[in-house]
KEKE-3310 file (N, C-alpha, C; in steps of 0.2 Angstrom, whole numbers, plus 5000, padded with zeros to 4 digits):
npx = (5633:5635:5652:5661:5665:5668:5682:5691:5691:5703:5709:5708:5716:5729:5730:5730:5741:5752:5748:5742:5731:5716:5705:5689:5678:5664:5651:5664:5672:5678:5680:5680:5668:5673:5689:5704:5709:5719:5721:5710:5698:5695:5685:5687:5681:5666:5656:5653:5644:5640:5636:5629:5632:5624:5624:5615:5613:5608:5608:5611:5608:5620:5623:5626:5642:5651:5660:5675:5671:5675:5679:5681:5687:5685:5688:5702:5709:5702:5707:5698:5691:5684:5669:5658:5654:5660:5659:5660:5650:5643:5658:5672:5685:5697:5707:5719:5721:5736:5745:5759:5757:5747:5755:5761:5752:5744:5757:5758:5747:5738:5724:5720:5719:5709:5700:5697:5692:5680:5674:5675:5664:5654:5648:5647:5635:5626:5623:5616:5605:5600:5595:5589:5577:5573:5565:5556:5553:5542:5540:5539:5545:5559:5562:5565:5572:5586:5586:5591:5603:5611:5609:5617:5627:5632:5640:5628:5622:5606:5601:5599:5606:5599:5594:5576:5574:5587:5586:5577:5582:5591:5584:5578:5565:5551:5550:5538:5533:5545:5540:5528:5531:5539:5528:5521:5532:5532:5519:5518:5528:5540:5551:5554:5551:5563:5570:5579:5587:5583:5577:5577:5566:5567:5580:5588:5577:5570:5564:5549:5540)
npy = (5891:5873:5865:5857:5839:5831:5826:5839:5844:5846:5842:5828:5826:5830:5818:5808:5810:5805:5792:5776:5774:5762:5749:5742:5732:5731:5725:5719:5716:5727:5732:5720:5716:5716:5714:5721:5739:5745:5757:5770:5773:5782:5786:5790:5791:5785:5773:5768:5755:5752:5743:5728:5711:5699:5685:5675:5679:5689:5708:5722:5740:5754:5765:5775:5778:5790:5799:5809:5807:5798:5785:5771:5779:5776:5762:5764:5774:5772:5758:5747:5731:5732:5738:5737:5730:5734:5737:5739:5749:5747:5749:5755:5767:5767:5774:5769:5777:5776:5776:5784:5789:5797:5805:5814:5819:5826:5832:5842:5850:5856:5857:5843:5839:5845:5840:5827:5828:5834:5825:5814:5819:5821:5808:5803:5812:5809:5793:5799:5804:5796:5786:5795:5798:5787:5783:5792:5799:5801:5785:5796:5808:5806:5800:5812:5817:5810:5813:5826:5827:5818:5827:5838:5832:5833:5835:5840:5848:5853:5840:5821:5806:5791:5774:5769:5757:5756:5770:5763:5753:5759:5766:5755:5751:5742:5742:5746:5753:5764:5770:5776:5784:5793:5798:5806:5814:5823:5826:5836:5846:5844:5838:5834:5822:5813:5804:5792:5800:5812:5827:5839:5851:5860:5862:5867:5867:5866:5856:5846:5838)
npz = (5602:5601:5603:5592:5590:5583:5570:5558:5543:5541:5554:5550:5538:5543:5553:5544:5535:5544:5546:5544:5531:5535:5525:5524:5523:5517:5533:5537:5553:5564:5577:5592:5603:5623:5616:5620:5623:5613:5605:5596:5586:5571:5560:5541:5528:5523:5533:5551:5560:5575:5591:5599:5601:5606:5613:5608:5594:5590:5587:5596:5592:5591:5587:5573:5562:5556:5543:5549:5564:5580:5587:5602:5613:5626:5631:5625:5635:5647:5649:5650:5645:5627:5626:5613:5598:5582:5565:5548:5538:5525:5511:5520:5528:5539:5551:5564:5582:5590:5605:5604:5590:5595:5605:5593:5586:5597:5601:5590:5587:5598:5600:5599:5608:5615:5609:5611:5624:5621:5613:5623:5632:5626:5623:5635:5642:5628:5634:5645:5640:5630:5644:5651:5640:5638:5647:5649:5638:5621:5607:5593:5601:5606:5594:5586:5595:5592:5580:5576:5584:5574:5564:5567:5569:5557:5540:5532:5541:5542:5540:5538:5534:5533:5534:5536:5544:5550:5558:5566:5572:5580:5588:5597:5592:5582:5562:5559:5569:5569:5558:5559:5569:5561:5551:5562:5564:5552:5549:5559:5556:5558:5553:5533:5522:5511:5495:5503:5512:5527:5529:5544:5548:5558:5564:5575:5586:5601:5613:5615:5604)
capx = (5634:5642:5659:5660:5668:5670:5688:5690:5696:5712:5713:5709:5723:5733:5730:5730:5748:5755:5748:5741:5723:5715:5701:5685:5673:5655:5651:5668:5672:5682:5684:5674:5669:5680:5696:5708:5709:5726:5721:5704:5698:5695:5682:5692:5679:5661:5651:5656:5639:5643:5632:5634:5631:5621:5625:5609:5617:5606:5612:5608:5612:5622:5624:5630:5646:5653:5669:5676:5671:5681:5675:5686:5692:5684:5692:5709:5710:5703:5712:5694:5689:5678:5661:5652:5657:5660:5657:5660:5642:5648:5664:5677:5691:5699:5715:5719:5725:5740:5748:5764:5751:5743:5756:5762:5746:5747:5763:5759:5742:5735:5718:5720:5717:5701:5694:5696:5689:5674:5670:5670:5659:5649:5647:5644:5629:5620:5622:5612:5600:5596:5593:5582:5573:5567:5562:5550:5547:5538:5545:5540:5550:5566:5564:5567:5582:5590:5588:5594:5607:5611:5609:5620:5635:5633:5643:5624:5616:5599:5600:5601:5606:5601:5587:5571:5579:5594:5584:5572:5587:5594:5580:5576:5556:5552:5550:5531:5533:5548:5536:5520:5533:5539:5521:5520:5534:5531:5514:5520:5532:5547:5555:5551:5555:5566:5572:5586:5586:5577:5577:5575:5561:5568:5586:5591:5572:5571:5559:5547:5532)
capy = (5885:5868:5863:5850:5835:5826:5830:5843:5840:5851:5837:5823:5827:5827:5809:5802:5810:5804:5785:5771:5770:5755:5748:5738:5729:5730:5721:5719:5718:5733:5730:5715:5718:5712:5715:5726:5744:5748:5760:5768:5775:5790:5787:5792:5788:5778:5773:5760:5754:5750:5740:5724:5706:5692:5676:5671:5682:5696:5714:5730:5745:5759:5772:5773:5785:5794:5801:5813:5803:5796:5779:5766:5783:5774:5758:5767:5779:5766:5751:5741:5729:5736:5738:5737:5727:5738:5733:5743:5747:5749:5750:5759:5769:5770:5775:5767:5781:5770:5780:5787:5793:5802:5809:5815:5823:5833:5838:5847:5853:5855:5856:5837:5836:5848:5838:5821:5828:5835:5818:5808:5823:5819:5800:5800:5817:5806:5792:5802:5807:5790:5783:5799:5797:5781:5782:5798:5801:5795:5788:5802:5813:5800:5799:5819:5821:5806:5814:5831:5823:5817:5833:5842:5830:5829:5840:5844:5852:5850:5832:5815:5802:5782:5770:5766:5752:5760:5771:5758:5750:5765:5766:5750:5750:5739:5748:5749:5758:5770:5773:5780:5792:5798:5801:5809:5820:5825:5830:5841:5851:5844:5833:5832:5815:5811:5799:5791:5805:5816:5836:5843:5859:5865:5859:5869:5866:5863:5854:5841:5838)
capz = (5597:5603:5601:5587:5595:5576:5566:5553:5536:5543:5557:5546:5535:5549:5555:5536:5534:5548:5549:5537:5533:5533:5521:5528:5517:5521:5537:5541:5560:5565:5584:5596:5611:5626:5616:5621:5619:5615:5599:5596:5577:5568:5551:5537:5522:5525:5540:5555:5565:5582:5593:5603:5597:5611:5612:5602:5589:5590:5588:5600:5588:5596:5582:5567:5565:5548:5542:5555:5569:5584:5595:5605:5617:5632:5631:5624:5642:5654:5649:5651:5636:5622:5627:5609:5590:5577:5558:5542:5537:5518:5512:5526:5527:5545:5555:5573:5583:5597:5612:5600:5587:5599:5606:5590:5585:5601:5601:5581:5588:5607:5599:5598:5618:5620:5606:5613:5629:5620:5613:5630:5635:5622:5623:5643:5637:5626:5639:5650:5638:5630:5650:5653:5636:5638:5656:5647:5631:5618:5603:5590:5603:5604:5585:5584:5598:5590:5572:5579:5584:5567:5560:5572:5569:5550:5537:5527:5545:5543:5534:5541:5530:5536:5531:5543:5548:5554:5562:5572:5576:5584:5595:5598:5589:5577:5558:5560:5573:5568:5552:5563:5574:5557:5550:5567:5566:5547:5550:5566:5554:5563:5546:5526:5520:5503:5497:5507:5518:5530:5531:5550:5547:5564:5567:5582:5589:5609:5617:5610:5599)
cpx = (5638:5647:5658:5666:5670:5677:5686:5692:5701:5715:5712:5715:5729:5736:5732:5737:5752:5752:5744:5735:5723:5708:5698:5681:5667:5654:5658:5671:5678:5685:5678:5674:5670:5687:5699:5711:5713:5726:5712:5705:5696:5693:5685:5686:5672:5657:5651:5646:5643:5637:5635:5630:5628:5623:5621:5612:5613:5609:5608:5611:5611:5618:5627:5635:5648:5659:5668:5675:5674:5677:5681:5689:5693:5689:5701:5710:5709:5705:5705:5693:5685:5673:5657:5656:5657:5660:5656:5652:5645:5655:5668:5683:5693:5707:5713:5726:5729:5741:5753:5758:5750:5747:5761:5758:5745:5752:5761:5751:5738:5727:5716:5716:5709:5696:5692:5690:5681:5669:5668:5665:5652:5644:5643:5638:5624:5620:5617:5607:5596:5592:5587:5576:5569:5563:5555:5545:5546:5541:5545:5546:5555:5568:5568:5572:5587:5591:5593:5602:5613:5616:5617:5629:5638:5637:5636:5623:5611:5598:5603:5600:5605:5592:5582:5573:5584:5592:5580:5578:5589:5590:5577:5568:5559:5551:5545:5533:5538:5544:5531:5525:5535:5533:5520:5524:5534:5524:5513:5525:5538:5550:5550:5556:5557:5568:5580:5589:5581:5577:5575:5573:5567:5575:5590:5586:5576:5564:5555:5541:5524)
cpy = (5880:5868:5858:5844:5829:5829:5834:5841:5841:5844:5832:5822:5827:5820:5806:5804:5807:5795:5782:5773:5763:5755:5742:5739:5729:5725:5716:5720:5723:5732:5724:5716:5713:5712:5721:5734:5750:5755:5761:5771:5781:5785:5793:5795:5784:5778:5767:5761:5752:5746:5734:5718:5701:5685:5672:5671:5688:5703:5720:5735:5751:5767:5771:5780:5784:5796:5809:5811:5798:5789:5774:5770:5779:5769:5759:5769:5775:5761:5746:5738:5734:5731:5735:5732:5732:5736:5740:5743:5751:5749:5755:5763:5773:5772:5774:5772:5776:5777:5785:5790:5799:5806:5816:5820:5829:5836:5844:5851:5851:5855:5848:5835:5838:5843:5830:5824:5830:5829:5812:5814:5820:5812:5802:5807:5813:5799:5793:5801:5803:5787:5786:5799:5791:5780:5788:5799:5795:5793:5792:5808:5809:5802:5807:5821:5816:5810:5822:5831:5822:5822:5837:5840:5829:5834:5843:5848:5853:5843:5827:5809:5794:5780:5769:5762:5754:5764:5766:5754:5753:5764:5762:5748:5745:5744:5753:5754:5765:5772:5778:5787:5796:5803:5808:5818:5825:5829:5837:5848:5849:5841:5833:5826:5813:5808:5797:5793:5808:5822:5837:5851:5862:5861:5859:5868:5864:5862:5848:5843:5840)
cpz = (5600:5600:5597:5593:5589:5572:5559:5548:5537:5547:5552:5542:5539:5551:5548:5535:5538:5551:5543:5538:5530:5531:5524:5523:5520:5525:5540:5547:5560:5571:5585:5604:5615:5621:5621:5619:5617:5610:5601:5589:5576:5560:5549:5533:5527:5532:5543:5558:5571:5590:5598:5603:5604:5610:5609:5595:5586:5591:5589:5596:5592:5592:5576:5565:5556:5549:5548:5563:5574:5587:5594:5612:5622:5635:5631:5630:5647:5655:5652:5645:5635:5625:5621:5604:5589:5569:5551:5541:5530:5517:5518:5527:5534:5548:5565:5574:5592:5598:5606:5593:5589:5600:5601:5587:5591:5603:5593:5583:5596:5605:5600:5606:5617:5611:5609:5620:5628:5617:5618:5631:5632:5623:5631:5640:5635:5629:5641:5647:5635:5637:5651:5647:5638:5642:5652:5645:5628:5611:5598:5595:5603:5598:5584:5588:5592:5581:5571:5581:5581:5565:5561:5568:5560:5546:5533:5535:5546:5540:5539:5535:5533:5535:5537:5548:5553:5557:5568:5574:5582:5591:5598:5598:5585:5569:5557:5564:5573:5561:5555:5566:5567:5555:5555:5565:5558:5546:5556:5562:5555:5556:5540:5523:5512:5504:5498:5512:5522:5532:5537:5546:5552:5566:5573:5586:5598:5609:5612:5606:5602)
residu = (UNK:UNK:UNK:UNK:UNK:UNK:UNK:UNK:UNK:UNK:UNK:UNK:UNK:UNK:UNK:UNK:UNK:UNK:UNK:UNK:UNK:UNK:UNK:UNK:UNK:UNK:UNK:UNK:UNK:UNK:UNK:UNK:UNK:UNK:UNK:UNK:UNK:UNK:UNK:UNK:UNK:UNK:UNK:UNK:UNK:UNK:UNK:UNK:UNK:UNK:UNK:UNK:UNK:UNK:UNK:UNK:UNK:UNK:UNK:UNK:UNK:UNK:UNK:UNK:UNK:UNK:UNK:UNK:UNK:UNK:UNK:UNK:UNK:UNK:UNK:UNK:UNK:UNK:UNK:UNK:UNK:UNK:UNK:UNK:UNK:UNK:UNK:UNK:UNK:UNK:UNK:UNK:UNK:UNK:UNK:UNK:UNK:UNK:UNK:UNK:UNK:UNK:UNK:UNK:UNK:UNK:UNK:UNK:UNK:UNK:UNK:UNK:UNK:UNK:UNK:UNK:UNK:UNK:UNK:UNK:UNK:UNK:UNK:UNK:UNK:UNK:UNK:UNK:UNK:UNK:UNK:UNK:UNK:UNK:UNK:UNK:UNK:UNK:UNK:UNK:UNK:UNK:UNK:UNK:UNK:UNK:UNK:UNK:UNK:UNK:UNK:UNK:UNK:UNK:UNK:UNK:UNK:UNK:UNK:UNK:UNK:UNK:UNK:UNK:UNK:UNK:UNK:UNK:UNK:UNK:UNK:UNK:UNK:UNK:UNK:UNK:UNK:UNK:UNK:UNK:UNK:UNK:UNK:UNK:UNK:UNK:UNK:UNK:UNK:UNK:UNK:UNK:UNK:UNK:UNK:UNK:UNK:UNK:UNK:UNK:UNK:UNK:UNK:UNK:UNK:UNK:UNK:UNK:UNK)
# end
């Protein structure tokens, strides 16, 4: 079984006693990319999208992250700007983790260390895994690493909560087309589709369709 690489309720409560949360309105910017990344976040509450705005004003969607989840590490630890935007996607409830934070958090628990390190792992991982995806597969397969994925990081375990949209963003289709690889992966066994959500049949699955 992997390592989780998203905080527990144990940590969570940890970070929330020991620093302020902040409250973010739907589509409110969170970070921009090229600031500085003296702090990164820990979702409290809600769901940030993360992505990266063109100068037309077009937006490439990264991912979109939930409570327990960490992003900014990269920027924090190498001292380059921020790579992506980020933006409440619904109401928000976050905490910026600074340097003194930090070292705060692991002085009262060393678990603090092997979870950050499990989160860059993670990050550079699916890196690799989108580069090699798209160089391959097809997107009904795409569609079911990415939902796997999901699944994986989510508190339900088999259940992925996010709209068409939000998935065809993800992968960069248009809706039409995230619609047919569902069809796809629903008449293959792999997902049963409800509303608002999507059950993975086969969660732990390997390999493709």
């Amino acid at each position: 079984m992997a390592e989780r690489s998203t905080l527990s309720p144990r940590e969570l409560a940890q970070l929330t006693e020991r620093a302020r949360v902040r409250d973010f309105a739907d589509g409110q910017f969170i970070q921009y990319q090229g600031d500085p990344g003296a702090e990164f976040w820990a979702v409290v509450e809600g769901h940030v999208t993360v992505g990266r705005f063109a100068a037309d004003g077009g937006f490439t969607h990264f991912g979109v992250l939930g409570a327990g989840d960490l992003f900014g590490e990269l920027a924090f630890f190498t001292g380059v700007p921020r790579q992506v935007d980020a933006l409440a996607s619904g109401p928000a409830r976050l905490v910026a983790i600074d340097r003194p934070l930090l070292r705060q958090l692991m002085a009262a628990d060393v678990g603090w260390a092997e979870l950050l390190l499990r989160s860059l792992s993670r990050q550079l991982a699916a890196t690799l895994d989108t580069i090699d995806a798209e160089r391959r597969l097809s997107t009904p397969d795409r569609l079911l690493g990415l939902l796997r994925t999901m699944a994986r990081e989510s508190a339900g375990g088999d259940r992925v909560t996010a709209t068409q949209q939000q998935l065809a963003d993800l992968l960069g289709v248009s809706r039409v087309t995230l619609g047919a690889a569902l069809r796809i992966l629903a008449g293959a066994g792999e997902v049963e589709r409800g509303y608002g959500q999507l059950r993975l049949l086969r969660p732990g699955g390997d390999g493709f369709i």
